[in-house]
C-alpha positions as a Markdown table, in Angstrom:
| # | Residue | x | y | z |
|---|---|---|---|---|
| 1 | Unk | -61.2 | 14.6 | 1.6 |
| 2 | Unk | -61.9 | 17.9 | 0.5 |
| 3 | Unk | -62.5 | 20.5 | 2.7 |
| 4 | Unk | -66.1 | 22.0 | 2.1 |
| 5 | Unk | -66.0 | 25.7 | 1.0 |
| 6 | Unk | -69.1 | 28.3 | 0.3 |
| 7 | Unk | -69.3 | 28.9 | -3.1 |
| 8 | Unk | -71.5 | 31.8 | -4.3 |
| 9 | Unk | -70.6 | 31.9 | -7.5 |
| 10 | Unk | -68.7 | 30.7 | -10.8 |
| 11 | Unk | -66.2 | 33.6 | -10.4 |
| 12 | Unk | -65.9 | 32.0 | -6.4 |
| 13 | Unk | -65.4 | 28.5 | -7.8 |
| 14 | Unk | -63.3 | 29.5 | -11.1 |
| 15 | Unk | -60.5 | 31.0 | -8.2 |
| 16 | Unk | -60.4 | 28.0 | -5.9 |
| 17 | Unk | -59.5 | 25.9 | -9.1 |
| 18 | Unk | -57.5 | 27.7 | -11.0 |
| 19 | Unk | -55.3 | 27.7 | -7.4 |
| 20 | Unk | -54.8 | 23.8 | -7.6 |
| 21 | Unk | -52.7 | 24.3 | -11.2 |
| 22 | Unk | -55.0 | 21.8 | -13.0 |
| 23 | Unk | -54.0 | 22.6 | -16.6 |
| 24 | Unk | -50.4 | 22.9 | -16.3 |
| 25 | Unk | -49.9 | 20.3 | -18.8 |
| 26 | Unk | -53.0 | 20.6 | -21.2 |
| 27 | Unk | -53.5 | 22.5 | -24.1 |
| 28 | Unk | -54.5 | 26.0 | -24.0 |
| 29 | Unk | -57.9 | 25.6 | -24.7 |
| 30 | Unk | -57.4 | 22.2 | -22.5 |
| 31 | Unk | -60.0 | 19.3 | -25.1 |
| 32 | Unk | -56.9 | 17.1 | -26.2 |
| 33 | Unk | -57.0 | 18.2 | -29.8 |
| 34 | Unk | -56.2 | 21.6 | -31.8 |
| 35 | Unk | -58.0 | 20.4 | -34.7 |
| 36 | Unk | -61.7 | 21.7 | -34.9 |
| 37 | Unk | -63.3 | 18.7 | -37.1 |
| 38 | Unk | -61.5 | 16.5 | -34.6 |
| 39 | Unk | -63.2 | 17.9 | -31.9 |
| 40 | Unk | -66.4 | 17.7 | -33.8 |
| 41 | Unk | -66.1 | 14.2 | -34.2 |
| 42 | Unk | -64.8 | 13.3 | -30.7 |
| 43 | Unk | -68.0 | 15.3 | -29.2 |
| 44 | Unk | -70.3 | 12.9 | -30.8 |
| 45 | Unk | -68.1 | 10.2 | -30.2 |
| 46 | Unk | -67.4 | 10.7 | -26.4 |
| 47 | Unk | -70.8 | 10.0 | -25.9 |
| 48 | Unk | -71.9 | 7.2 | -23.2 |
| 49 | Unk | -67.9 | 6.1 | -23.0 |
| 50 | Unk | -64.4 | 7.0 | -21.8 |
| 51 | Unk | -62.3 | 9.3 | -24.1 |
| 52 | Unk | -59.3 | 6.7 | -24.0 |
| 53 | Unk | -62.1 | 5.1 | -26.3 |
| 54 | Unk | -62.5 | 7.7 | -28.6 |
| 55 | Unk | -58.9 | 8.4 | -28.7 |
| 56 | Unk | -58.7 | 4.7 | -30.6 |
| 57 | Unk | -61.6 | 5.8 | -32.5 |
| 58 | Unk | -60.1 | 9.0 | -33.5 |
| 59 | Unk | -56.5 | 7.3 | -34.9 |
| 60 | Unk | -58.3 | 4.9 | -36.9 |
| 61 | Unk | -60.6 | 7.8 | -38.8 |
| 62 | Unk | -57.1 | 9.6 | -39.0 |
| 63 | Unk | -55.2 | 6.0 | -40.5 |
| 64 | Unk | -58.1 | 5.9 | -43.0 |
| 65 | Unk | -58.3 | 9.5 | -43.7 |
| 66 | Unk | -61.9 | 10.0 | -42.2 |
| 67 | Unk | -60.6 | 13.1 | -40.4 |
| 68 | Unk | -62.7 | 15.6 | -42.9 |
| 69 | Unk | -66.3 | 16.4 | -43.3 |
| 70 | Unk | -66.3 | 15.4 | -47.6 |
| 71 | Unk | -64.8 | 12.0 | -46.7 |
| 72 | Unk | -66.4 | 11.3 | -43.8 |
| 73 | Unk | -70.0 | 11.9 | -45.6 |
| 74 | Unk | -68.9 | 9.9 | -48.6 |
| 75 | Unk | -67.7 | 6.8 | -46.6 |
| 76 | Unk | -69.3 | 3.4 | -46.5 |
| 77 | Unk | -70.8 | 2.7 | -43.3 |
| 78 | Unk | -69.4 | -0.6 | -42.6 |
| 79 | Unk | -65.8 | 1.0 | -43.0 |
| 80 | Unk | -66.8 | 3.9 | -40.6 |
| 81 | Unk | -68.4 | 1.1 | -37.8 |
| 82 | Unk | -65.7 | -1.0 | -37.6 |
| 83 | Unk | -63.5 | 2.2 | -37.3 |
| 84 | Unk | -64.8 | 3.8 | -34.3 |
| 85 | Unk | -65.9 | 0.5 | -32.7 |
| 86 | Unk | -64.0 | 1.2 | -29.8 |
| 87 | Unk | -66.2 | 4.0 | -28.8 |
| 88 | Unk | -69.0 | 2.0 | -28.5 |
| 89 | Unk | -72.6 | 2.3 | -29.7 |
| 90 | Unk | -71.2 | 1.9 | -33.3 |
| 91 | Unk | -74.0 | 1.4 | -35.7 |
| 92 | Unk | -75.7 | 4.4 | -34.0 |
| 93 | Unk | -72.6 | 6.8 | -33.6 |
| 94 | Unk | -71.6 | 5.8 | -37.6 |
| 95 | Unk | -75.4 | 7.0 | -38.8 |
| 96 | Unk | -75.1 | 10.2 | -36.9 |
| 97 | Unk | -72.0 | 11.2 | -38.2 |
| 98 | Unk | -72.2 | 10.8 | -41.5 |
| 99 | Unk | -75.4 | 12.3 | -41.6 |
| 100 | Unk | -74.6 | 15.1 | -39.8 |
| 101 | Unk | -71.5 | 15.5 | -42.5 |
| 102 | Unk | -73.9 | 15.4 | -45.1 |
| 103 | Unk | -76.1 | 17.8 | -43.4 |
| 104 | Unk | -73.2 | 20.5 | -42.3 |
| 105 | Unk | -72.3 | 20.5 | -46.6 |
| 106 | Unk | -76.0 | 20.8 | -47.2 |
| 107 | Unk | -76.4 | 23.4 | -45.3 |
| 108 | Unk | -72.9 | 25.2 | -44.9 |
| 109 | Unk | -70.8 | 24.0 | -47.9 |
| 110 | Unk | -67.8 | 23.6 | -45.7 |
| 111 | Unk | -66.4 | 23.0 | -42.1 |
| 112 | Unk | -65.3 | 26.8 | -41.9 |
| 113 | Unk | -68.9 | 28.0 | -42.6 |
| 114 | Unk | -70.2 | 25.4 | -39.9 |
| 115 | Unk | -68.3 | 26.7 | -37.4 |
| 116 | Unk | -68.3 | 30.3 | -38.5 |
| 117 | Unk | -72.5 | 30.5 | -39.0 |
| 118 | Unk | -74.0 | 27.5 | -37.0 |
| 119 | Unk | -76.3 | 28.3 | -34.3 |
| 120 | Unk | -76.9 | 26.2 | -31.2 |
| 121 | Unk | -80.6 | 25.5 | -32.3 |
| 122 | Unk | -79.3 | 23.6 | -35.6 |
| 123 | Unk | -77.0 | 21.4 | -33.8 |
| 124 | Unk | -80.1 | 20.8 | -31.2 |
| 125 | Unk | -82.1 | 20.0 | -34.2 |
| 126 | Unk | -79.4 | 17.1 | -35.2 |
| 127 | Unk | -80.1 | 13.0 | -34.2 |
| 128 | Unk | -78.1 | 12.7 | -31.2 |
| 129 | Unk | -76.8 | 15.7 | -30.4 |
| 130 | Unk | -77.8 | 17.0 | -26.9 |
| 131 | Unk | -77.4 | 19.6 | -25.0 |
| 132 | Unk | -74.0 | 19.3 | -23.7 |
| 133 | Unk | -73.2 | 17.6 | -26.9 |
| 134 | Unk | -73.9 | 20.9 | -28.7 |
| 135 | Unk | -72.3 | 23.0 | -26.1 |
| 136 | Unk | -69.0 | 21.3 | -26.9 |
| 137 | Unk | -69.0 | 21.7 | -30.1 |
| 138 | Unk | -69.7 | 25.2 | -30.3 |
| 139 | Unk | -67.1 | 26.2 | -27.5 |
| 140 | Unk | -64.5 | 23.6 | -28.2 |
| 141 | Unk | -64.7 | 23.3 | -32.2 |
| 142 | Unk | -66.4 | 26.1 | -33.6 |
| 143 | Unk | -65.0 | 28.5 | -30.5 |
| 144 | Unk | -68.2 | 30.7 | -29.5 |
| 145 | Unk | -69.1 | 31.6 | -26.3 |
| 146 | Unk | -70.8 | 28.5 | -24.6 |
| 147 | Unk | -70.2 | 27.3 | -20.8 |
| 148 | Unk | -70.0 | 23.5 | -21.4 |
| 149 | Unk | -71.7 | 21.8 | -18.0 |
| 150 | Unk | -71.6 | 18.2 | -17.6 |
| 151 | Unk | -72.2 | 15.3 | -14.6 |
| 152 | Unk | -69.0 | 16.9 | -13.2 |
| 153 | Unk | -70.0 | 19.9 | -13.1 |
| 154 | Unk | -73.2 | 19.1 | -11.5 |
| 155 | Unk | -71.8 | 16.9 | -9.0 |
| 156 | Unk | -68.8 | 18.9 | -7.7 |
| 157 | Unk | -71.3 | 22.0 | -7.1 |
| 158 | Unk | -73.8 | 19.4 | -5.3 |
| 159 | Unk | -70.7 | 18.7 | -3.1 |
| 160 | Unk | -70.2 | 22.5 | -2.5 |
| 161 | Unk | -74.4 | 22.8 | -1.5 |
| 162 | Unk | -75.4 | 24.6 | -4.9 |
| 163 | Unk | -78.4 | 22.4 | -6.7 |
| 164 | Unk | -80.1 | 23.1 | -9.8 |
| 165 | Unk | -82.9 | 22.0 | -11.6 |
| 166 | Unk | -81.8 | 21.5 | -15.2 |
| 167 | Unk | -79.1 | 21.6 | -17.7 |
| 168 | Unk | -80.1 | 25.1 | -18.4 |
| 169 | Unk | -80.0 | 26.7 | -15.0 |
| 170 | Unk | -76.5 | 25.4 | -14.0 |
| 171 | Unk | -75.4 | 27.0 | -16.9 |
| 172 | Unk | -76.5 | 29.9 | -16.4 |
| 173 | Unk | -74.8 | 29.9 | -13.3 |
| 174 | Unk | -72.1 | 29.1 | -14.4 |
| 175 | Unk | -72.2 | 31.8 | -17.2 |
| 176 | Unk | -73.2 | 35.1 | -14.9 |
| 177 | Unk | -70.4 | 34.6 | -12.4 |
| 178 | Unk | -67.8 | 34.5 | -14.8 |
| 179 | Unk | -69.3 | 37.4 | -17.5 |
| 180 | Unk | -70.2 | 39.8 | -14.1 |
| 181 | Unk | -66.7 | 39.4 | -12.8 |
| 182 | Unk | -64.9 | 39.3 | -15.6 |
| 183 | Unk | -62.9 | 42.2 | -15.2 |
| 184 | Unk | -61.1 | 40.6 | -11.8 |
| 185 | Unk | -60.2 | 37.4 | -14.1 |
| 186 | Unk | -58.4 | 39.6 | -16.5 |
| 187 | Unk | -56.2 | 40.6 | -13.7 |
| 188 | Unk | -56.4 | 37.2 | -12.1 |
| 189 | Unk | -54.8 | 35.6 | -15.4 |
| 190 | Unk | -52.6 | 38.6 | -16.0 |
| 191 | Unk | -53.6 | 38.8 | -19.2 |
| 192 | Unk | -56.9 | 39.6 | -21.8 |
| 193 | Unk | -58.5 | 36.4 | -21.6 |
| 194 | Unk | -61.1 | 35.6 | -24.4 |
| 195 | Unk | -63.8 | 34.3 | -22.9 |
| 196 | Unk | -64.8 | 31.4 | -25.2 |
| 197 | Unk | -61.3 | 30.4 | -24.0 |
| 198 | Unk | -62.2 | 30.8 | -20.3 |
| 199 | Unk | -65.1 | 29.0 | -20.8 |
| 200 | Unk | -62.8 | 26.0 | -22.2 |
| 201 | Unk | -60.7 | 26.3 | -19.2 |
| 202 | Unk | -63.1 | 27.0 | -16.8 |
| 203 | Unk | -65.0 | 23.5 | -17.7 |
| 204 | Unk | -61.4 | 21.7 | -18.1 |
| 205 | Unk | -60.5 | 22.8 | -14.4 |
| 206 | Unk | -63.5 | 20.8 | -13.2 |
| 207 | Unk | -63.5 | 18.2 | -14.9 |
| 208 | Unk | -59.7 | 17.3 | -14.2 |
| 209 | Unk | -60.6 | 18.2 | -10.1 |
| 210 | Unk | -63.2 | 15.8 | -10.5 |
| 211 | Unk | -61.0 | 12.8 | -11.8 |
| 212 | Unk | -58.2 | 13.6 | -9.8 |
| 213 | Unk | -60.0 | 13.8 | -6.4 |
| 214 | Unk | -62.7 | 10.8 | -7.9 |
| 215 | Unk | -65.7 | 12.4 | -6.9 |
């Protein structure tokens, strides 16, 4: 059981994780991958499933050399289906992506402009990207400053007595507490923290207390 604590604020709940050593052995930016366009991929793809799932999904674009944005928009879609079937909703997940691919050349003429120039209205504008699905990709792949929130993230603060209305307003939350105190998490960390990487970290801590305590 975990003991109940008052949480005011992100800054409050960013200290109490960081002191349970959550992401001792995860990447520095904690999403399982250190390719951008992999991360891209496994945004859209992690939807409505568990990412063991996209993890098979990811090896067999990687075996088939799907793993980049001109291949990926040129590829036929029954090759691309049976590819990421294990991540489920495959006809649906297959049009997305390579329309999106198609759109991100389009607009962007490569992956390094996307991530460089996109904004978080043109993602919102895409079939089937969300909210959170857009958040990802811009902190994770495209490394700008956006607070990822999720069902954990709503749920652990729920346990801690802190609701909120909407997607936007928890992150918001989220946000202030850490850009207001940000100056006492340089000299928590010990060193000069970027924040699109604190943001990374900061969503990766709750996520991995949430599985580990299975609330």
């Amino acid at each position: 059981m975990i003991k109940k604590i008052k949480i005011s604020n992100s800054f409050e709940l960013l200290k109490y994780l960081k002191e349970q050593n959550l992401l001792e052995n995860h990447l520095s930016f904690w999403w399982p991958s250190n390719n951008d366009f992999e991360v891209l991929i496994g945004a859209i793809l992690t939807q409505n499933t568990k990412w063991i799932n996209v993890e098979k999904s990811l090896d067999n674009l990687r075996n088939l050399n799907l793993l980049n944005l001109e291949n990926l928009s040129k590829v036929d879609e029954n090759i691309l289906i049976e590819a990421i079937t294990p991540s489920g909703f495959k006809n649906q997940k297959s049009k997305r992506l390579i329309q999106l691919s198609k759109n991100i050349l389009e607009q962007f003429s490569s992956f390094e402009n996307f991530c460089k120039y996109v904004d978080r209205q043109w993602l919102l504008n895409q079939k089937g990207i969300g909210e959170e699905t857009a958040d990802a990709i811009l902190c994770y792949a495209c490394h700008k400053e956006f607070m990822v929130v999720d069902k954990y993230t709503k749920r652990l603060l729920s346990y801690f007595g802190n609701e909120f209305e909407n997607y936007e307003q928890l992150q918001a939350w989220c946000e202030y507490g850490i850009n207001k105190n940000y100056d006492k998490i340089v000299q928590l960390y010990g060193f000069e923290i970027s924040l699109n990487m604190l943001y990374c970290r900061f969503h990766g801590k709750i996520v991995e207390f949430m599985k580990s305590h299975k609330l």
